[in-house]
N, C-alpha and C positions, 0 to 999 in steps of 0.2 A: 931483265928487269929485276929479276931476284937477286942477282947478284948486287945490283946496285945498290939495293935498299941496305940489302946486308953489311954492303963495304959504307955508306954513309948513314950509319945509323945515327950516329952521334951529332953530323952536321946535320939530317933532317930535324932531328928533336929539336937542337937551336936554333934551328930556323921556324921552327912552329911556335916555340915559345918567347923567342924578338918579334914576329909578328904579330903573336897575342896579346904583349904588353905596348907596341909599337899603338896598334888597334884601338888601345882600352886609353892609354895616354893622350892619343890623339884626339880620340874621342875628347875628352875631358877638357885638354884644353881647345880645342873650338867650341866648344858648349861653355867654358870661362869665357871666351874672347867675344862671341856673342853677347854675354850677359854685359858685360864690361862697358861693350859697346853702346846696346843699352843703356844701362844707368849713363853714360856718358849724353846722351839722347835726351834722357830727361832731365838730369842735373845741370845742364849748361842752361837751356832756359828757364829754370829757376835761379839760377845765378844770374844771370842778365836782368831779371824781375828786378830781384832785393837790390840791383846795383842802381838801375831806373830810380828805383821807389827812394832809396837814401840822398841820388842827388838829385831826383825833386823835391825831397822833406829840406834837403840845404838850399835850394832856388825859393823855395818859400817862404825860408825862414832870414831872406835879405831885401825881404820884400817892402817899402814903408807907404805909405800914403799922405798926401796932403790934406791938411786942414781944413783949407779953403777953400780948393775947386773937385777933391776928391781922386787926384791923377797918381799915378803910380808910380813910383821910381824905385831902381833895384841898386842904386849909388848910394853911399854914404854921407850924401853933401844935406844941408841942412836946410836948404829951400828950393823950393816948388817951381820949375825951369819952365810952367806954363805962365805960376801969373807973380810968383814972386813969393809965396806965403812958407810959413813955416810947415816943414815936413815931421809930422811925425811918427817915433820910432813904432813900429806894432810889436816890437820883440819886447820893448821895456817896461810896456804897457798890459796890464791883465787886467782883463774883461771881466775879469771873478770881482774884482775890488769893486768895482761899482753898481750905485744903487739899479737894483732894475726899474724902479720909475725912470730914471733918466734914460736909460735906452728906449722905453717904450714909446711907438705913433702912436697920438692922438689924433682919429680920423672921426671926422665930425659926418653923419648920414645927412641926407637929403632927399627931399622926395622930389625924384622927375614927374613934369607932366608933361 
């Protein structure tokens, strides 16, 4: 056995020391490949969030309403395929411009007996 050691001294050293760095390397990247993993984990359903949330802010914002009977349509056409009346746009229209009397109910009490 002594003999051996002494005739491969040089090839056991390199083998202690590829193993030590094989060891420490390997470590390192499984412990990266993990992490990676991870954030892969969590960033894909955050991505899928913001990608929902953008094409429902553009579903809404093709949205118009009629006049007349209140009905909703998501086409570009200019009247109301319930009862005929003019559609109109909500994108062109801002709610800031107008007086807040005119949006306000006026709901009148009563008294039940």
């Amino acid at each position: 056995m002594d003999y051996f050691l002494k005739s491969n001294k040089t090839l056991l050293t390199y083998t202690l020391i590829t193993v030590i760095i094989i060891s420490t390397l390997g470590i390192n990247f499984f412990i990266s490949f993990l992490s990676n993993i991870l954030l892969l984990l969590i960033l894909i359903p955050l991505f899928l969030l913001l990608i929902i949330f953008l094409g429902f802010n553009s579903y809404k914002s093709k949205i118009n309403m009629c006049d007349n009977c209140g009905a909703i349509s998501l086409g570009l056409s200019e009247t109301c395929m319930n009862c005929g009346g003019k559609i109109k746009d909500t994108n062109k229209e801002s709610k800031f411009n107008e007086n807040p009397s005119e949006r306000t109910i006026e709901v009148k009490a009563e008294e039940v007996k």
